[in-house]
ZADO-1210 file (C-alpha; in nm, 4 decimals, padded with zeros to 6 digits):
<atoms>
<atom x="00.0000" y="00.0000" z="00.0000" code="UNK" pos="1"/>
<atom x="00.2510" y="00.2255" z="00.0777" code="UNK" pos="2"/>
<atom x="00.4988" y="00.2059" z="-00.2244" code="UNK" pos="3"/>
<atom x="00.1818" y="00.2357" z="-00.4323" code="UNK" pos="4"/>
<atom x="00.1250" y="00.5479" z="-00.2487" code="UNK" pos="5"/>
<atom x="00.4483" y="00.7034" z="-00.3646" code="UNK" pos="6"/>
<atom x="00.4365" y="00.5257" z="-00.6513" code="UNK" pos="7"/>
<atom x="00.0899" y="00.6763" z="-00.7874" code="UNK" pos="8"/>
<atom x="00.1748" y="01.0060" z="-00.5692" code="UNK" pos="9"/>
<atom x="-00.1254" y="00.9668" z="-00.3510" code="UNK" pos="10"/>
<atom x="-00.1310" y="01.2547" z="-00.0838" code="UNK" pos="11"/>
<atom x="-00.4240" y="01.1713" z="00.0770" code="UNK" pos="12"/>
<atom x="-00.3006" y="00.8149" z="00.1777" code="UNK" pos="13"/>
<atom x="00.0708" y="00.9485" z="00.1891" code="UNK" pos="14"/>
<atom x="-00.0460" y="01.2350" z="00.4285" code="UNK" pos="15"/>
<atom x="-00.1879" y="00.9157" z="00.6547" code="UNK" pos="16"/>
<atom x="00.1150" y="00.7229" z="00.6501" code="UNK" pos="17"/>
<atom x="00.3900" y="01.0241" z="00.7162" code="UNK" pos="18"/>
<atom x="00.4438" y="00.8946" z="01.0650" code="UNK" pos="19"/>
<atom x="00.4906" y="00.5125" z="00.9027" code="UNK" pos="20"/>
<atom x="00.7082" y="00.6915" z="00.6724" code="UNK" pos="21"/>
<atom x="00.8954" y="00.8611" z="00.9203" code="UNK" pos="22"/>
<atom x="00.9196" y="00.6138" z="01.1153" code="UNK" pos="23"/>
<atom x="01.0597" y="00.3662" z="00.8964" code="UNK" pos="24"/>
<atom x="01.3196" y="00.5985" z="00.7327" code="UNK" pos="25"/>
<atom x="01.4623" y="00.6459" z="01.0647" code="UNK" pos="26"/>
<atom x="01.4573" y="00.3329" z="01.1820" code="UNK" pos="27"/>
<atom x="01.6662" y="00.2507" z="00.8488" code="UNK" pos="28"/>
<atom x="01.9299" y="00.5368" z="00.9370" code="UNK" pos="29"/>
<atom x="01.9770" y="00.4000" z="01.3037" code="UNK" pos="30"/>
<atom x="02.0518" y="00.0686" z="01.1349" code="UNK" pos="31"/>
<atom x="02.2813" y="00.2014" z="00.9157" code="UNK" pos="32"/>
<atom x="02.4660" y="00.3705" z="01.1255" code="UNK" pos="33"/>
<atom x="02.5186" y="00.0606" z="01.3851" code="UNK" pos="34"/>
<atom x="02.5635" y="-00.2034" z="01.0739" code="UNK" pos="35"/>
<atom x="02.8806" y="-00.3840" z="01.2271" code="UNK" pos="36"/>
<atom x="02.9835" y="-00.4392" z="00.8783" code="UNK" pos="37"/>
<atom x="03.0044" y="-00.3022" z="00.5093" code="UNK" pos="38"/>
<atom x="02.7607" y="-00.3948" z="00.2576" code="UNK" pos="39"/>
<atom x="02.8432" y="-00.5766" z="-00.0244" code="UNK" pos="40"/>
<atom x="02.9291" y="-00.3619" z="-00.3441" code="UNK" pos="41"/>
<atom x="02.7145" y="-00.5494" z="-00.5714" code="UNK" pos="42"/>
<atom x="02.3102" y="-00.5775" z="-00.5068" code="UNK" pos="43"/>
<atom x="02.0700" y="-00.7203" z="-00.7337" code="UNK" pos="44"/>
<atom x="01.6941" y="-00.6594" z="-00.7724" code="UNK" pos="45"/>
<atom x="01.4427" y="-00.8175" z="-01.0460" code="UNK" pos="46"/>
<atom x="01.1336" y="-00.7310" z="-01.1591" code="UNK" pos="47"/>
<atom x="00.8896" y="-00.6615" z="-01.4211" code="UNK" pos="48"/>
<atom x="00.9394" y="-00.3480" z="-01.6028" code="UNK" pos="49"/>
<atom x="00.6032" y="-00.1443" z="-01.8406" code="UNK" pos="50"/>
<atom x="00.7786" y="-00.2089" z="-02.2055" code="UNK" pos="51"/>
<atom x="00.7171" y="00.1724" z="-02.2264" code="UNK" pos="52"/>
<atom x="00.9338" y="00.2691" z="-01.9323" code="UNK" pos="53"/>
<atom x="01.1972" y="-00.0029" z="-02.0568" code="UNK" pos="54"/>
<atom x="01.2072" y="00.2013" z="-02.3956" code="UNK" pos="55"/>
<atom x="01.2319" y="00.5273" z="-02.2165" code="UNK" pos="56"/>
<atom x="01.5384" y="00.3718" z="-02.0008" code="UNK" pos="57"/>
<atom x="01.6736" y="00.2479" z="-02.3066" code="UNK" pos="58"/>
<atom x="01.6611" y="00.5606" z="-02.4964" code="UNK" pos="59"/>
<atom x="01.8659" y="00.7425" z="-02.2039" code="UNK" pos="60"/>
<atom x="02.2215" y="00.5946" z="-02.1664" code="UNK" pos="61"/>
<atom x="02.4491" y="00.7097" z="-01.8568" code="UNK" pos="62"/>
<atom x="02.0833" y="00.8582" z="-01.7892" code="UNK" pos="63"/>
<atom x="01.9457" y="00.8899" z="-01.4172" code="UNK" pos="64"/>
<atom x="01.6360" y="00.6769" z="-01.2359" code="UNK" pos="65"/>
<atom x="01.4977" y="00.7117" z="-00.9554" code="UNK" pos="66"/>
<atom x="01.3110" y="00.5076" z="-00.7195" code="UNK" pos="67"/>
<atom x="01.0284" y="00.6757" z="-00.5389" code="UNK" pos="68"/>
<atom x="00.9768" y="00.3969" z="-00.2886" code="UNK" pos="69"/>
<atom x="01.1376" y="00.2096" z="-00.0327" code="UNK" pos="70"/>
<atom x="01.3422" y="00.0062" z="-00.2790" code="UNK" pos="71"/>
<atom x="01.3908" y="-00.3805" z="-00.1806" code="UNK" pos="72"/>
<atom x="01.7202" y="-00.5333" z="-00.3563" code="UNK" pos="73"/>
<atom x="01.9069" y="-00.8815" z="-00.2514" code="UNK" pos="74"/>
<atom x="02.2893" y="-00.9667" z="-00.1985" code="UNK" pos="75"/>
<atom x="02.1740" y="-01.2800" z="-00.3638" code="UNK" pos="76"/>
<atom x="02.2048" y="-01.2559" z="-00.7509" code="UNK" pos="77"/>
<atom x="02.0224" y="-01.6037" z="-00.7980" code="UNK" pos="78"/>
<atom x="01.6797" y="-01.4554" z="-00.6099" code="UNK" pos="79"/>
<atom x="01.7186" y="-01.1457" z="-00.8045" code="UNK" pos="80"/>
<atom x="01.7070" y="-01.3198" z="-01.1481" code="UNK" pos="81"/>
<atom x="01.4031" y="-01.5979" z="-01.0499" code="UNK" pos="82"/>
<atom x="01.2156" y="-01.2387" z="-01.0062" code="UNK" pos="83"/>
<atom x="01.3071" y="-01.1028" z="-01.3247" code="UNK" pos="84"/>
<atom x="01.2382" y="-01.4380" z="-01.4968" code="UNK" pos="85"/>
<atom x="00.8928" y="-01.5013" z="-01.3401" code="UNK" pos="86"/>
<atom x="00.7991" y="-01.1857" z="-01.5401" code="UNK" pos="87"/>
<atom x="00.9114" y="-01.3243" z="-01.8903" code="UNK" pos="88"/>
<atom x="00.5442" y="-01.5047" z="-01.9901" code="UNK" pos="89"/>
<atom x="00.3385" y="-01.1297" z="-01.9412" code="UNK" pos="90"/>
<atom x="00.3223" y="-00.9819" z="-02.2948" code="UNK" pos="91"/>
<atom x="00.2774" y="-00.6271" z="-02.1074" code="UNK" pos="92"/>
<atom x="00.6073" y="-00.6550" z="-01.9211" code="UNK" pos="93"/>
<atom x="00.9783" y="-00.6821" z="-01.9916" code="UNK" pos="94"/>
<atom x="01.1526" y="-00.9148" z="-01.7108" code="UNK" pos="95"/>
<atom x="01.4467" y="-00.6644" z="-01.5715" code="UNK" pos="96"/>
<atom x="01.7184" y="-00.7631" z="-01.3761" code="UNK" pos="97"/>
<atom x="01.9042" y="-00.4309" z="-01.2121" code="UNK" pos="98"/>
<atom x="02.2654" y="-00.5371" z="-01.1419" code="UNK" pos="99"/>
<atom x="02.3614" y="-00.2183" z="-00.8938" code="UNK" pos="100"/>
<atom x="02.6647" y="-00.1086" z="-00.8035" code="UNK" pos="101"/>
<atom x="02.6758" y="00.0438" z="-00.4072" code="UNK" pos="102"/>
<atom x="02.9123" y="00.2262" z="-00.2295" code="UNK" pos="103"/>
<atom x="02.8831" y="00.2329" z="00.1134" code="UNK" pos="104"/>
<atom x="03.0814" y="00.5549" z="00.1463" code="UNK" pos="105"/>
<atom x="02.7958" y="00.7307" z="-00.0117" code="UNK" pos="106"/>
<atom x="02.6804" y="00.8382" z="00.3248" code="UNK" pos="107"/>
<atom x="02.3558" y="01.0663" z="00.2223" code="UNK" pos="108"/>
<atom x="02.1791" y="00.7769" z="00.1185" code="UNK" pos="109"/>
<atom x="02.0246" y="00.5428" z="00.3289" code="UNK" pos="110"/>
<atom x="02.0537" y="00.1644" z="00.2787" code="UNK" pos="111"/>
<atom x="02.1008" y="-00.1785" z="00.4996" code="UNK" pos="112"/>
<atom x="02.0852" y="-00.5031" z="00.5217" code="UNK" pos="113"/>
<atom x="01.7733" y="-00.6188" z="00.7342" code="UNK" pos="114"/>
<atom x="01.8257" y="-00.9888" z="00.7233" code="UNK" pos="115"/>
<atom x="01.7399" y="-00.9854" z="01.0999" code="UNK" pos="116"/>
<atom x="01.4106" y="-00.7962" z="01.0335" code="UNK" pos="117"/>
<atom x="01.2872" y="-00.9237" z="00.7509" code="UNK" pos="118"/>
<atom x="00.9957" y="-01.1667" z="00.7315" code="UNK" pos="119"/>
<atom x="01.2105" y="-01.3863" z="00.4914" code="UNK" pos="120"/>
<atom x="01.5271" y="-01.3648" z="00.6916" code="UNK" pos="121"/>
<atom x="01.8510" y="-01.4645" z="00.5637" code="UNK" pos="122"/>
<atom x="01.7815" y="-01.6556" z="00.2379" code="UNK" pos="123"/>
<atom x="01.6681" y="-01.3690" z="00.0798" code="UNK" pos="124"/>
<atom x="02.0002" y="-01.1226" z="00.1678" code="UNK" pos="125"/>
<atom x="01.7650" y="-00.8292" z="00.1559" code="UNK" pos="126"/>
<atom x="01.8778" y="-00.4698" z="00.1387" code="UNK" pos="127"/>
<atom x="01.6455" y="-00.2355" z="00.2100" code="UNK" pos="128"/>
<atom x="01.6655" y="00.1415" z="00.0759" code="UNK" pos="129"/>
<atom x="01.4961" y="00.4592" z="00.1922" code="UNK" pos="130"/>
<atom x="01.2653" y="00.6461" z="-00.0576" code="UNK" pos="131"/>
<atom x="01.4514" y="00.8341" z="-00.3541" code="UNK" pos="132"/>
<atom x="01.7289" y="00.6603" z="-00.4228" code="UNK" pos="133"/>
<atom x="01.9230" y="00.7618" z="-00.7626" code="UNK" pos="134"/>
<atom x="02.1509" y="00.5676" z="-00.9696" code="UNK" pos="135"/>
<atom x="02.2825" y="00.6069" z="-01.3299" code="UNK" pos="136"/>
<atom x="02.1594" y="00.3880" z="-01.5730" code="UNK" pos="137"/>
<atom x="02.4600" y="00.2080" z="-01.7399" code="UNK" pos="138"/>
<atom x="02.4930" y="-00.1048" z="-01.9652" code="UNK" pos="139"/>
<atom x="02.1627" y="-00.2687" z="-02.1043" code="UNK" pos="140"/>
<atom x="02.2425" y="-00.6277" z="-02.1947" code="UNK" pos="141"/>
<atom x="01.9806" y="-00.9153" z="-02.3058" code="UNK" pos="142"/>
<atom x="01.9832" y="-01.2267" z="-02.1215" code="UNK" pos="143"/>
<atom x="01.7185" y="-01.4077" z="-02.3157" code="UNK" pos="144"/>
<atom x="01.3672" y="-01.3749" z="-02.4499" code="UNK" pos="145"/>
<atom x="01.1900" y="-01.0674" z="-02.3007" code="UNK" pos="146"/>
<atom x="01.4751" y="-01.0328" z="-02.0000" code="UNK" pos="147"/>
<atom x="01.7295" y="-00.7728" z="-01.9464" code="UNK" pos="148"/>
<atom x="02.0138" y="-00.7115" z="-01.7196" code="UNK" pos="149"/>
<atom x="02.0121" y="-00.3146" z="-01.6708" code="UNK" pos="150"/>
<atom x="02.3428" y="-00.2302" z="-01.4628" code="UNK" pos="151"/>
<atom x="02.2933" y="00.0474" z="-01.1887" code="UNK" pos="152"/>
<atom x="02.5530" y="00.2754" z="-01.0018" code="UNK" pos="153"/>
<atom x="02.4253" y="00.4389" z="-00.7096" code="UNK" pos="154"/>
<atom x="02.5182" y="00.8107" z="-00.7024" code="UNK" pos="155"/>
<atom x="02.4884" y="01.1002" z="-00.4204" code="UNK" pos="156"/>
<atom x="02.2133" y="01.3324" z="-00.3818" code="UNK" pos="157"/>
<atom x="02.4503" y="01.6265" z="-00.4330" code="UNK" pos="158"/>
<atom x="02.5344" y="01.5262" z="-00.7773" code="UNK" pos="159"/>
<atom x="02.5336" y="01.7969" z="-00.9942" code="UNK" pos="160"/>
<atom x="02.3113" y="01.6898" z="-01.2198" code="UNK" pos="161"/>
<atom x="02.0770" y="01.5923" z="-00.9789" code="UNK" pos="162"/>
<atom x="02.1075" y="01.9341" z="-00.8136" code="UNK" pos="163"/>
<atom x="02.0491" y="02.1310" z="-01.1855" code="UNK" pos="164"/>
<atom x="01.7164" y="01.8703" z="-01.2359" code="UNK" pos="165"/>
<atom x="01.6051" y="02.0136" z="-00.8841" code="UNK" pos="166"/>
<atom x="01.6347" y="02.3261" z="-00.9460" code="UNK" pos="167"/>
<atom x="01.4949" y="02.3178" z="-01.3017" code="UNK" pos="168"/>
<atom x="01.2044" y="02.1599" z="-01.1465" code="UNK" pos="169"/>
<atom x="01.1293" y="02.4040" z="-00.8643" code="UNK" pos="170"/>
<atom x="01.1623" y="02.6924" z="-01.0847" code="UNK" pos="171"/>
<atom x="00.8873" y="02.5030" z="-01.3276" code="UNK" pos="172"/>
<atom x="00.6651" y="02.3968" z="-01.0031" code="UNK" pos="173"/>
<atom x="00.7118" y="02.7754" z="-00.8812" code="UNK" pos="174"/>
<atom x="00.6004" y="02.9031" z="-01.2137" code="UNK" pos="175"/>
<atom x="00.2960" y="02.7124" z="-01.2507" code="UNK" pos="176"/>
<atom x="00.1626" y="02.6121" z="-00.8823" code="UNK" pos="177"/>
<atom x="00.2727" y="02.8125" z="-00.5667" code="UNK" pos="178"/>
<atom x="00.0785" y="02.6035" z="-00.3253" code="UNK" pos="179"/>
<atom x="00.3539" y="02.3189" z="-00.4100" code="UNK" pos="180"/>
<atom x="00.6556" y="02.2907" z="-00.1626" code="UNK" pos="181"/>
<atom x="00.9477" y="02.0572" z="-00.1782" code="UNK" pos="182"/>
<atom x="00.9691" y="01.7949" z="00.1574" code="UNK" pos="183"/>
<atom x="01.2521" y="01.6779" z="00.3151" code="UNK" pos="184"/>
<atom x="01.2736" y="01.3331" z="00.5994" code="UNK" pos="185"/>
</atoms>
């Protein structure tokens, strides 16, 4: 419910949920800041992708994408790609598997590993990220009939252009709708 909240941009549920939201972003950040160890550099996550937003990836190399949800990925590659590939059959979808590239010294973004919290504990090696996380679209590679590998680098939220795409789209949001405000967690 609540990634298809952000997802969809539902304010009226979102509004409901800002303490859940809060809540669980922070929880995340305490986490990552007492994680006795380093992540692993290489995350995987697979899933089924609109063929119309795969063209529109496709069509923007060393592009940007962003995910507007808490963003579930796996340390385990093999999970990652039985997602993608459970996709393949649907004629709507393209079966995507994001091969992402992490740097734990990025320390504005908020990531960790919540084996111990998760409901499906350690077999699924799951790495949970807060909402808005960026990375630059790299290599697109087939891996069979209607699958994909699409590799991923994680970059800062102070990247320039990130920064000039903010600003551009304040200045347009100012311009046509002053009761619109940028939010910060």
């Amino acid at each position: 419910m609540l990634n298809g909240a952000l997802r969809n941009q539902a304010t009226d549920v979102l509004h409901k949920l800002g303490f859940f939201i809060r809540d669980l972003h922070n929880e995340l950040h305490q986490l990552q800041r007492s994680a006795p160890f380093r992540l692993s550099v290489i995350i995987y996550r697979g899933q089924g992708l609109n063929r119309n937003d795969f063209k529109r990836i496709q069509s923007t190399p060393n592009g940007i994408i962003s995910f507007h949800n808490f963003l579930s990925t796996s340390r385990s590659e093999n999970i990652a790609r039985l997602r993608a590939k459970s996709t393949t059959d649907s004629h709507e979808l393209v079966g995507i598997f994001f091969h992402m590239t992490v740097s734990p010294s990025i320390g504005d973004i908020i990531f960790v590993s919540i084996d111990n919290q998760s409901d499906f504990g350690f077999d699924e090696a799951e790495v949970l990220f807060s909402i808005n996380t960026i990375f630059r679209i790299g290599q697109i590679e087939p891996l069979g009939p209607n699958l994909d590998r699409i590799r991923l680098t994680l970059i800062r939220n102070d990247d320039q252009e990130i920064q000039q795409l903010t600003q551009y789209l304040r200045e347009e949001i100012s311009v046509h709708d002053d009761s619109v405000s940028f939010w910060s967690i």
